[in-house]
GUGU-466611 format. One record per residue (C-alpha): x, y, z; residue in three letters. Coordinates in steps of 0.5 Angstrom, whole numbers, plus 500, padded with zeros to 3 digits. Layout:
% GUGU-466611
+-----+-----+-----+------+
|   x |   y |   z | resn |
+-----+-----+-----+------+
|   X |   Y |   Z |  ALA |
...
+-----+-----+-----+------+
% end
This chain:
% GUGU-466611
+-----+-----+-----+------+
|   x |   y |   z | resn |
+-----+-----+-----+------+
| 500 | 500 | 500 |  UNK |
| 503 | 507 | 499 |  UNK |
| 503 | 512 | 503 |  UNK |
| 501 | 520 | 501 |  UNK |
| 504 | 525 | 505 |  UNK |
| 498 | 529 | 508 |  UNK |
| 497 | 536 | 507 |  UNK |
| 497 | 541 | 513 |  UNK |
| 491 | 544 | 514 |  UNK |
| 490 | 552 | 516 |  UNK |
| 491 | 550 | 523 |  UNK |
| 496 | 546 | 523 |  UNK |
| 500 | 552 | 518 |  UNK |
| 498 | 558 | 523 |  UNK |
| 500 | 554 | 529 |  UNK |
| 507 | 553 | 525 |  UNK |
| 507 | 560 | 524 |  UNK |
| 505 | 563 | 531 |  UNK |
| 511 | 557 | 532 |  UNK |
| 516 | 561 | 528 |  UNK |
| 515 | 568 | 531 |  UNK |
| 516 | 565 | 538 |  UNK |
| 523 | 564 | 536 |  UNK |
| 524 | 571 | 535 |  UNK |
| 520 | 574 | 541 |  UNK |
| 524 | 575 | 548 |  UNK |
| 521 | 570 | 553 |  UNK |
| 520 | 575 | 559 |  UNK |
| 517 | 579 | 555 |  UNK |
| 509 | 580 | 555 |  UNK |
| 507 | 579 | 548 |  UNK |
| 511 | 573 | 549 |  UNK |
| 506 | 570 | 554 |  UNK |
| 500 | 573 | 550 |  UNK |
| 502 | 569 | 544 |  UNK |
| 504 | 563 | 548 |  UNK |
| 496 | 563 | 551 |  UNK |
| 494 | 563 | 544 |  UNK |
| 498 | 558 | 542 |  UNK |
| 495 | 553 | 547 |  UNK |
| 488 | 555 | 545 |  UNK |
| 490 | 553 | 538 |  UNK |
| 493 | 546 | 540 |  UNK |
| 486 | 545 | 544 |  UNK |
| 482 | 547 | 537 |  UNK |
| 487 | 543 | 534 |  UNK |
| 486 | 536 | 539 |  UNK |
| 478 | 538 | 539 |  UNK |
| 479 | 538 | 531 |  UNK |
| 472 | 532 | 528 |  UNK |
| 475 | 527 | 524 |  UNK |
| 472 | 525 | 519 |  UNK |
| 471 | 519 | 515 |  UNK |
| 473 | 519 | 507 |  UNK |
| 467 | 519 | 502 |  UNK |
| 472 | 514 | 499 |  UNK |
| 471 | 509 | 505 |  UNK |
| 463 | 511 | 505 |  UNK |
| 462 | 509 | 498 |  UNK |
| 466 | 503 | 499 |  UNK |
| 461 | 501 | 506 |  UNK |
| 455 | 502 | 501 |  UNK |
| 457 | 497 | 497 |  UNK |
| 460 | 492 | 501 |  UNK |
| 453 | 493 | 505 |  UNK |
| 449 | 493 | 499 |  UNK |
| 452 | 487 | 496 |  UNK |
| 451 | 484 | 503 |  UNK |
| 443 | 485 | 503 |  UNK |
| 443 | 482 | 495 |  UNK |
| 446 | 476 | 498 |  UNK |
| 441 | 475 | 503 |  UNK |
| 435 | 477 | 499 |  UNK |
| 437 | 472 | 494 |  UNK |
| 439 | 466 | 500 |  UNK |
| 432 | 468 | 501 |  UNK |
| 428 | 467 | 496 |  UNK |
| 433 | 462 | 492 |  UNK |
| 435 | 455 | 496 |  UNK |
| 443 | 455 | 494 |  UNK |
| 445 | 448 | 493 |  UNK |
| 450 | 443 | 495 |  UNK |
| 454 | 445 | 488 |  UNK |
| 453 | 452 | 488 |  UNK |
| 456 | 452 | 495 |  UNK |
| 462 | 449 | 492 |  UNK |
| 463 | 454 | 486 |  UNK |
| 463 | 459 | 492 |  UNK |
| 468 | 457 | 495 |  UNK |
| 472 | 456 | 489 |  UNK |
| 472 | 464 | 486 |  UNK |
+-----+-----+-----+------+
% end
């Protein structure tokens, strides 16, 4: 499987960017600990963040789900036979 390098959202690129700007900042200062609650603010919204699932997953869930009910609703209405069972097994 490969992998694909996932891209920063606009949080994640401002939280880089508050980041940036603390390393040029005096750490007694007092813009210093007014950047750093910001930043903790952003970390908290970044954590509390939803994630949701991909519409690619979603569409592979449905079909799976609806292939699963023809297969039931057609066990149910046709009786599988011995030799049917046995081609099933074979593909």
């Amino acid at each position: 499987m490969l992998f694909t390098k996932k891209e920063k959202t606009d949080l994640e690129k401002e939280i880089d960017e508050v980041q940036k700007t603390l390393k040029s900042i005096n750490p007694y200062s007092e813009e210093y600990g007014i950047i750093v609650s910001n930043l903790e603010k952003l970390y908290k919204l970044k954590n509390g963040e939803k994630r949701f699932v991909s519409p690619d997953t979603i569409a592979t869930m449905v079909t799976n789900l609806l292939g699963i009910g023809l297969i039931l609703g057609f066990e149910r209405l046709n009786v599988i036979t011995s030799k049917a069972l046995g081609m099933v097994r074979r593909v």
